[in-house]
C-alpha positions as a Markdown table, in Angstrom:
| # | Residue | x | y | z |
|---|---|---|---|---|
| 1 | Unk | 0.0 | 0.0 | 0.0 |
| 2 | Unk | 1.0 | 3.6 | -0.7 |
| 3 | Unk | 1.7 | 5.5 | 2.1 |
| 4 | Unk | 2.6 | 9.3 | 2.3 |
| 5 | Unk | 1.9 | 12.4 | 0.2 |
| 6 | Unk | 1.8 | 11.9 | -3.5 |
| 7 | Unk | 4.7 | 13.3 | -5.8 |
| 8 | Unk | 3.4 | 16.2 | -7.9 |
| 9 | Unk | 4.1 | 16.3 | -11.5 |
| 10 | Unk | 2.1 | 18.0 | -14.3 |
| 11 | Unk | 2.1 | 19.1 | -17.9 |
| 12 | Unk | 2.0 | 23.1 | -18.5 |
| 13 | Unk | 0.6 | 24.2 | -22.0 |
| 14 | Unk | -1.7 | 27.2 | -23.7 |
| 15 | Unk | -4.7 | 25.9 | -24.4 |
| 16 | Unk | -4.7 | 22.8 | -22.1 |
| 17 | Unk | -7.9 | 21.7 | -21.4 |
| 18 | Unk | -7.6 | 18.9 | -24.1 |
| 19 | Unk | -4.4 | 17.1 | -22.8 |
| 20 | Unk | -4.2 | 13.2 | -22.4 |
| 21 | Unk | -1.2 | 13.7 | -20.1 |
| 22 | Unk | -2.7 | 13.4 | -17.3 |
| 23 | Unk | -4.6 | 10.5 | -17.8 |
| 24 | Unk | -1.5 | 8.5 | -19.3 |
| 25 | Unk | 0.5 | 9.1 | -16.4 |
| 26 | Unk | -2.5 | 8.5 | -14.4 |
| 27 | Unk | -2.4 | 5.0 | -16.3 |
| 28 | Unk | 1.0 | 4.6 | -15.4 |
| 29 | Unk | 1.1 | 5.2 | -12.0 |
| 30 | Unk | -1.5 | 2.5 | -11.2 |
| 31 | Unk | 0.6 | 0.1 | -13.6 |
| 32 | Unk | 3.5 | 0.0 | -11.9 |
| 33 | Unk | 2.4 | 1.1 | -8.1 |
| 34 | Unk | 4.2 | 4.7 | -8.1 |
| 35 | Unk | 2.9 | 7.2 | -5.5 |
| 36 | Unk | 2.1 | 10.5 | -7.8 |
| 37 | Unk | -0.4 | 13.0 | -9.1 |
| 38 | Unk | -0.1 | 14.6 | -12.2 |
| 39 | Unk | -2.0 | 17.5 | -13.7 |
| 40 | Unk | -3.0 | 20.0 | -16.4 |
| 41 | Unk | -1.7 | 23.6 | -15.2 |
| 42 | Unk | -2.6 | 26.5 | -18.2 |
| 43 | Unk | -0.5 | 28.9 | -18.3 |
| 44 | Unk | -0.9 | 32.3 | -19.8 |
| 45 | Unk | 1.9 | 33.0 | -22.6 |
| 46 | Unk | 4.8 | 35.3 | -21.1 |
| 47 | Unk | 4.2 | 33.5 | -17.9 |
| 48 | Unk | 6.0 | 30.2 | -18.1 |
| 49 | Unk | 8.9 | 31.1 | -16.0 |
| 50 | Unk | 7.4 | 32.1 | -13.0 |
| 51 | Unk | 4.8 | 29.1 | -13.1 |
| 52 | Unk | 7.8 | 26.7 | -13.4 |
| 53 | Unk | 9.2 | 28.3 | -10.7 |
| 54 | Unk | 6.6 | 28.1 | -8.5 |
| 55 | Unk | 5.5 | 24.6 | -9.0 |
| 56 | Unk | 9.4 | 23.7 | -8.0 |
| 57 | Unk | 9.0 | 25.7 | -5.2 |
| 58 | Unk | 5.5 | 24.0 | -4.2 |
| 59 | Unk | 7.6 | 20.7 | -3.9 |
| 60 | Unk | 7.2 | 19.4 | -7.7 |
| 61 | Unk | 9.3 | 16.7 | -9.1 |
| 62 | Unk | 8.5 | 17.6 | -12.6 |
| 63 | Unk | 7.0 | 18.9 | -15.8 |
| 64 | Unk | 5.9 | 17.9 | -19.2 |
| 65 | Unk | 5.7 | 20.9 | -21.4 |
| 66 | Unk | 3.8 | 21.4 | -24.7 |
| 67 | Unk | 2.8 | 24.2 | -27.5 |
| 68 | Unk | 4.3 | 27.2 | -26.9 |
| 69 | Unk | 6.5 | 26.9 | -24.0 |
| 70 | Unk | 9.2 | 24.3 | -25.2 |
| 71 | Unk | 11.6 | 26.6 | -26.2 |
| 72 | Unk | 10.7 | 28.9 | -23.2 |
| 73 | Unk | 11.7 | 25.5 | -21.4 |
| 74 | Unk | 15.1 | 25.3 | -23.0 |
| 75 | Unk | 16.1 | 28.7 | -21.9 |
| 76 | Unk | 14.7 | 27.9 | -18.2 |
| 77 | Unk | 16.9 | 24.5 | -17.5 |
| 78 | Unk | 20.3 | 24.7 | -16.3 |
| 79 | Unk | 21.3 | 21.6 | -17.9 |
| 80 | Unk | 20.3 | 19.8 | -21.3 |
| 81 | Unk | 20.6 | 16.6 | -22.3 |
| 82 | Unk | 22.4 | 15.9 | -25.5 |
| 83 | Unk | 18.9 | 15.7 | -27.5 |
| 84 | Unk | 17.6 | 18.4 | -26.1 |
| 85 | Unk | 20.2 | 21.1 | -26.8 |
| 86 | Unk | 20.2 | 20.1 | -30.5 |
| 87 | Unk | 17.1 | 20.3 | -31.0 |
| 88 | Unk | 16.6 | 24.1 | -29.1 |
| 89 | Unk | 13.6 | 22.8 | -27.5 |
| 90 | Unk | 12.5 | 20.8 | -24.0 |
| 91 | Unk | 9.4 | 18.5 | -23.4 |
| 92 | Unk | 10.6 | 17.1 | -19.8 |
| 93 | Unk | 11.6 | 19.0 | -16.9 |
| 94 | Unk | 13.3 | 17.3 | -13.7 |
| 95 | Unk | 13.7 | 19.2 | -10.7 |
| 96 | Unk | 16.7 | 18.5 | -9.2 |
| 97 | Unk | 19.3 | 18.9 | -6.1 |
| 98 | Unk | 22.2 | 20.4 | -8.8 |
| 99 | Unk | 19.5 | 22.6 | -10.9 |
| 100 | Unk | 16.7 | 22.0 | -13.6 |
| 101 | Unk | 17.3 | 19.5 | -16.1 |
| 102 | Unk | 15.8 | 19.4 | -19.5 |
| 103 | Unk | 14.8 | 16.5 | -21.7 |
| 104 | Unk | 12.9 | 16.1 | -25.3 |
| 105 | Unk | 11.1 | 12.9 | -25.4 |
| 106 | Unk | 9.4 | 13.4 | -28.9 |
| 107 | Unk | 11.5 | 12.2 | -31.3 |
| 108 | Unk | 11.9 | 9.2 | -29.1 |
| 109 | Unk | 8.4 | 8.8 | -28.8 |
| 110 | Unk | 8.1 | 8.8 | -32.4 |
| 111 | Unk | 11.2 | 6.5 | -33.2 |
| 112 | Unk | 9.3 | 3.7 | -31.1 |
| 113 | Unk | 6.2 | 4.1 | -31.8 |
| 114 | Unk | 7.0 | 3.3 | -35.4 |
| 115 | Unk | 9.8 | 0.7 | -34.7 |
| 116 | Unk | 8.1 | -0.9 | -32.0 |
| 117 | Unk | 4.6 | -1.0 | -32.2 |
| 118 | Unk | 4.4 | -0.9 | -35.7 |
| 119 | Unk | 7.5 | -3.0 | -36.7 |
| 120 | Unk | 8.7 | -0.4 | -38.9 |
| 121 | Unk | 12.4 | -0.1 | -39.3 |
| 122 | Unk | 13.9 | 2.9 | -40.1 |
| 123 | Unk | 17.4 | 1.9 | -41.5 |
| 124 | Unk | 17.7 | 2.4 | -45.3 |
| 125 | Unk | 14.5 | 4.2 | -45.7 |
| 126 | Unk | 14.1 | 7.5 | -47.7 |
| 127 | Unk | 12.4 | 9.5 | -45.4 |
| 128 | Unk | 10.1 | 13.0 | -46.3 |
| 129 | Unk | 9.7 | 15.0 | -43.0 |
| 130 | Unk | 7.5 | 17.8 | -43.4 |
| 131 | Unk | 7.5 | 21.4 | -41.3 |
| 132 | Unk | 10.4 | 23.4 | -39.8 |
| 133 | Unk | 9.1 | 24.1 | -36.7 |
| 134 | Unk | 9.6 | 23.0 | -33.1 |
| 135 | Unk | 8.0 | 19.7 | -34.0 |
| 136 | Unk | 9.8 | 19.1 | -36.6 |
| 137 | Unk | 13.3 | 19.9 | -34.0 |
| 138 | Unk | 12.2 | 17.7 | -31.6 |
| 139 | Unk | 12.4 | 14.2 | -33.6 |
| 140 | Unk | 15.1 | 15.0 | -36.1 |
| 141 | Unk | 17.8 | 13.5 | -34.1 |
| 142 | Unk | 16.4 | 10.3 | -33.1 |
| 143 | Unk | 15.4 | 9.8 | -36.7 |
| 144 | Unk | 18.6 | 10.4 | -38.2 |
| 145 | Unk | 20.3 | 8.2 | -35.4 |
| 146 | Unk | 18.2 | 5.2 | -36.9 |
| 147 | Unk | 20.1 | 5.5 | -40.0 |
| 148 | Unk | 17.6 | 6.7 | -42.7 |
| 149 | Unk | 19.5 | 6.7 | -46.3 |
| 150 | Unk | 18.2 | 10.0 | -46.5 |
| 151 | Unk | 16.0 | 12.3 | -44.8 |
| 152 | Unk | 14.3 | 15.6 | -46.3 |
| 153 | Unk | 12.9 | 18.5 | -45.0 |
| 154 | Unk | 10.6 | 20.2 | -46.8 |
| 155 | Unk | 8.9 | 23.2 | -45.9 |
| 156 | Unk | 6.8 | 26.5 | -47.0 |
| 157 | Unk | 9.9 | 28.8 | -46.5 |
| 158 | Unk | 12.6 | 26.5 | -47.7 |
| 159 | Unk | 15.2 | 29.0 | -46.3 |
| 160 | Unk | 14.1 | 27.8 | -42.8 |
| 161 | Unk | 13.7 | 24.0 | -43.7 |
| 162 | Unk | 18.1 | 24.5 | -44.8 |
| 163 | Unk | 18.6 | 26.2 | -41.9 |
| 164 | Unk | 17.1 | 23.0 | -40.2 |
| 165 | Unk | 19.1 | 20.7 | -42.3 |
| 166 | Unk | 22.4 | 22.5 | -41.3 |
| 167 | Unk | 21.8 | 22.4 | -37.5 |
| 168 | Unk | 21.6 | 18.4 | -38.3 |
| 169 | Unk | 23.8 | 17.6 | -41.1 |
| 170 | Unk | 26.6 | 16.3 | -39.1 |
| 171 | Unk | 24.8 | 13.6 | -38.1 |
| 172 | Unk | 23.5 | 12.0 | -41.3 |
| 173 | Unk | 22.4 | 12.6 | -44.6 |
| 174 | Unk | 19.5 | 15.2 | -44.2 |
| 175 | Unk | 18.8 | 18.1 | -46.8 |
| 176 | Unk | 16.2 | 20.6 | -47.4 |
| 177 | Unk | 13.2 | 22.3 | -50.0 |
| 178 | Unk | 10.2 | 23.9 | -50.5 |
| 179 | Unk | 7.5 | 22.2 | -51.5 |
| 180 | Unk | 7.1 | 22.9 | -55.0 |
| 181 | Unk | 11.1 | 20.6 | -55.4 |
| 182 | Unk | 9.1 | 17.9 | -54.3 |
| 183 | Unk | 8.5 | 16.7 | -57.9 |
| 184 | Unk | 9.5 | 13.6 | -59.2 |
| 185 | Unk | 11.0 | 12.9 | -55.7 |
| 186 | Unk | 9.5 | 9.6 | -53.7 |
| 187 | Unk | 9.3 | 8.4 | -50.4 |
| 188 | Unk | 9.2 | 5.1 | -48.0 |
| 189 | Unk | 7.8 | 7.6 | -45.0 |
| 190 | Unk | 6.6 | 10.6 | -44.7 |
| 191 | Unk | 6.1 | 12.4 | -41.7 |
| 192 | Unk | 3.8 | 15.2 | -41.0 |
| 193 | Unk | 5.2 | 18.0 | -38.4 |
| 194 | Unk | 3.5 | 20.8 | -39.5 |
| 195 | Unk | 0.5 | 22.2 | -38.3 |
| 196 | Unk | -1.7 | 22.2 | -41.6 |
| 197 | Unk | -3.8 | 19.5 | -39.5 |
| 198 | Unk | -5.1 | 22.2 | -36.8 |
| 199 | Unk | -7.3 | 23.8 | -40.1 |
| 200 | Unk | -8.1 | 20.1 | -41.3 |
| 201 | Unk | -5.7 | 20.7 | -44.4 |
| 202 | Unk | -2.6 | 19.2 | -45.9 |
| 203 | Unk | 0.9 | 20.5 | -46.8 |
| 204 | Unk | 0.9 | 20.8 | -51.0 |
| 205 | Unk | 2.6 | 17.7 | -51.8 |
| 206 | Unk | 2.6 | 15.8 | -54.9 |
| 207 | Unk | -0.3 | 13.1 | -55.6 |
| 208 | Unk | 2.9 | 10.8 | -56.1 |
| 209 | Unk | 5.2 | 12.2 | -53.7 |
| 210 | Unk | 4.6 | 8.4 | -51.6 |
| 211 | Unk | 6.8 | 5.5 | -52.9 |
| 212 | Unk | 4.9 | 2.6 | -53.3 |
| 213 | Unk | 4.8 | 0.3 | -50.0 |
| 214 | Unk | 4.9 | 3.6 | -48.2 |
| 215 | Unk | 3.9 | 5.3 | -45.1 |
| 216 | Unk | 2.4 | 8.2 | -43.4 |
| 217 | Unk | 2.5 | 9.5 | -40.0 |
| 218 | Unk | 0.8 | 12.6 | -38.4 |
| 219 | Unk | 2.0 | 14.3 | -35.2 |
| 220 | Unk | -1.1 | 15.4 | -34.7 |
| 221 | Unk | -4.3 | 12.9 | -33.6 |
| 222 | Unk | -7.8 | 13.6 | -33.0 |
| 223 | Unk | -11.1 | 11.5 | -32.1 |
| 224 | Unk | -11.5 | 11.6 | -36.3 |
| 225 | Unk | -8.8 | 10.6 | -39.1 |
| 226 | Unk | -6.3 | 13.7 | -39.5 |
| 227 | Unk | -6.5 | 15.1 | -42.8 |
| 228 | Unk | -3.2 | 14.1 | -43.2 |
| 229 | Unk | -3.7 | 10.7 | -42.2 |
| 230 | Unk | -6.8 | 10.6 | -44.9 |
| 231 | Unk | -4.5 | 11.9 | -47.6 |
| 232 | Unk | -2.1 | 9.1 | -46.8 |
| 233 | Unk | -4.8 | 6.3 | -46.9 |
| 234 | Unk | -6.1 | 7.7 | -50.4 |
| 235 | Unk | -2.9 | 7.4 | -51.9 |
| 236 | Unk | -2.4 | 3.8 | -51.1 |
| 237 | Unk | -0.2 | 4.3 | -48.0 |
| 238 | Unk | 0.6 | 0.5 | -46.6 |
| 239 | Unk | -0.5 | 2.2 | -43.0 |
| 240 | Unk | -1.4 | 6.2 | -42.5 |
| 241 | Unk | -0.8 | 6.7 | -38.6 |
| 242 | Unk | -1.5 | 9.4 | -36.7 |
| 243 | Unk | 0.6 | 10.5 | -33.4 |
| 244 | Unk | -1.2 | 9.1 | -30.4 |
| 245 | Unk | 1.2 | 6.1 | -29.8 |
| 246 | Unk | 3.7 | 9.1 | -30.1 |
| 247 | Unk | 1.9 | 10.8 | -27.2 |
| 248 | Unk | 2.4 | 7.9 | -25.2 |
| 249 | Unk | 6.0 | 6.7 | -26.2 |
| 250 | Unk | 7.3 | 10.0 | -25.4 |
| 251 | Unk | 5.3 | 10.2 | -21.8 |
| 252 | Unk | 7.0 | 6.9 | -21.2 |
| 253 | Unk | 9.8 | 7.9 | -21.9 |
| 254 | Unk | 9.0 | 11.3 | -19.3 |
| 255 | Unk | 7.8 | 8.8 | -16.6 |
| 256 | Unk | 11.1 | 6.9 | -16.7 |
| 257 | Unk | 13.3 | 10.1 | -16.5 |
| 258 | Unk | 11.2 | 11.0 | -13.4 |
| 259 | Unk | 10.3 | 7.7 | -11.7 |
| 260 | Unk | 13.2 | 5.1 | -13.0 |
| 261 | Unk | 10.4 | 2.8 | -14.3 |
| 262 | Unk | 9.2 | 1.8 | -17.5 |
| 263 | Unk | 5.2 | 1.4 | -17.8 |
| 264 | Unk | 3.9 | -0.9 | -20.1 |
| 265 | Unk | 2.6 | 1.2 | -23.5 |
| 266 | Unk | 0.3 | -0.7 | -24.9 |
| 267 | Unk | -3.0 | -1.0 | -23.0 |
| 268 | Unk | -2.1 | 2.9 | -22.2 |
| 269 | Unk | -2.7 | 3.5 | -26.0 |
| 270 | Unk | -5.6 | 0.8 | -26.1 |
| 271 | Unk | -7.2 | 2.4 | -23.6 |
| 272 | Unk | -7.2 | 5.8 | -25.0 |
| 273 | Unk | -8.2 | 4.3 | -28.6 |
| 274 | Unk | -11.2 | 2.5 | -26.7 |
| 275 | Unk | -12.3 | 5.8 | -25.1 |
């Protein structure tokens, strides 16, 4: 039996309302017999620092952080991890002894959802990645460590998609474009970071921009198909997945940082499917 006040964690965002975090962790917690409550904590834009600050000080252990504080995170930790420097942006917080330390989860998330629960290797694929953004920062690293034979970024401004592509470059084949230099160019897997899905639209790609025996995968998920999701499946993707076994990869991967134990994924994801 569980004995003693709770550990507080929580997830800090603008809007918030919607978040499975808490839930999932919820999920975890009874899984493997950890003593915590985690919560949804909206915080006003320009305001992320100070409610950081005062969660720590109210005896949190630790944060998740989504849209638009992660890079607001980065500059609040006093130490990265490896991932999380490269990429400019952090998803974990852990309040500890020596400081703040920062984490990004997502691209690890989204390695192993794909890898794992989907079987999908990764190694040798040609891989389209689509946005510049912070999403898009977050997974490039783990993608590129699975050894991809190439790896795209395309974007709207294709300035910002090279500018992407040279923070990364040293660490496998990765180049950049706009959208329109997508012609005549195929892919095993393309992912969606961009945020065409929050107005139920798709980035302008090419009706054969998908290799045949391809992929799709959304960042984004919903209680419907993502638009992106139904583009992939009407241009014969083998599977067009959206991002909620992301959502929980990369919260498991959060839970372990904090607690040292690894919950079991998949009836976390089946149960959030089911409901």
């Amino acid at each position: 039996m569980q004995t003693g006040q709770p550990d507080q964690y929580a997830v800090m965002g603008y809007p918030i309302a919607h978040s499975k975090s808490p839930r999932i962790h919820a999920l975890f917690a009874a899984q493997t017999g950890q003593n915590l409550e985690y919560r949804a904590i909206l915080v006003e834009p320009g305001h992320f620092p100070a409610a950081a600050r005062a969660f720590r000080d109210g005896g949190g252990k630790g944060l998740n952080i989504t849209v638009p504080f992660k890079q607001d995170a980065w500059v609040f930790a006093d130490l990265l991890s490896a991932r999380a420097e490269r990429a400019g942006a952090v998803n974990t917080l852990l309040f500890e002894p020596n400081g703040v330390r920062g984490d990004n989860t997502d691209g690890l998330g989204l390695v192993r959802d794909l890898t794992v629960n989907h079987g999908y290797p990764l190694a040798g694929k040609r891989i389209l990645l689509l946005g510049a953004g912070g999403a898009a920062r977050g997974v490039l690293q783990p993608l590129l460590a699975e050894k991809p034979v190439r790896l795209v970024i395309a974007n709207r401004t294709a300035e910002k998609a090279l500018g992407l592509a040279l923070r990364f470059n040293d660490l496998g084949r990765v180049s950049a474009c706009g959208f329109a230099e997508l012609t005549e160019r195929r892919f095993d897997l393309i992912i969606n970071a961009t945020a065409t899905g929050l107005d139920d639209a798709v980035p302008p790609l090419p009706d054969d921009v998908l290799a045949a025996e391809g992929w799709c995968y959304d960042l984004m998920y919903g209680r419907e198909p993502t638009a992106f999701v139904r583009w992939g499946r009407e241009r014969g993707a083998v599977r067009s997945l959206d991002g909620l076994g992301m959502l929980v990869e990369q919260a498991a991967e959060s839970f372990h940082r904090w607690r040292g134990v690894w919950p079991d994924t998949a009836p976390v994801i089946t149960a959030l499917r089911e409901n």
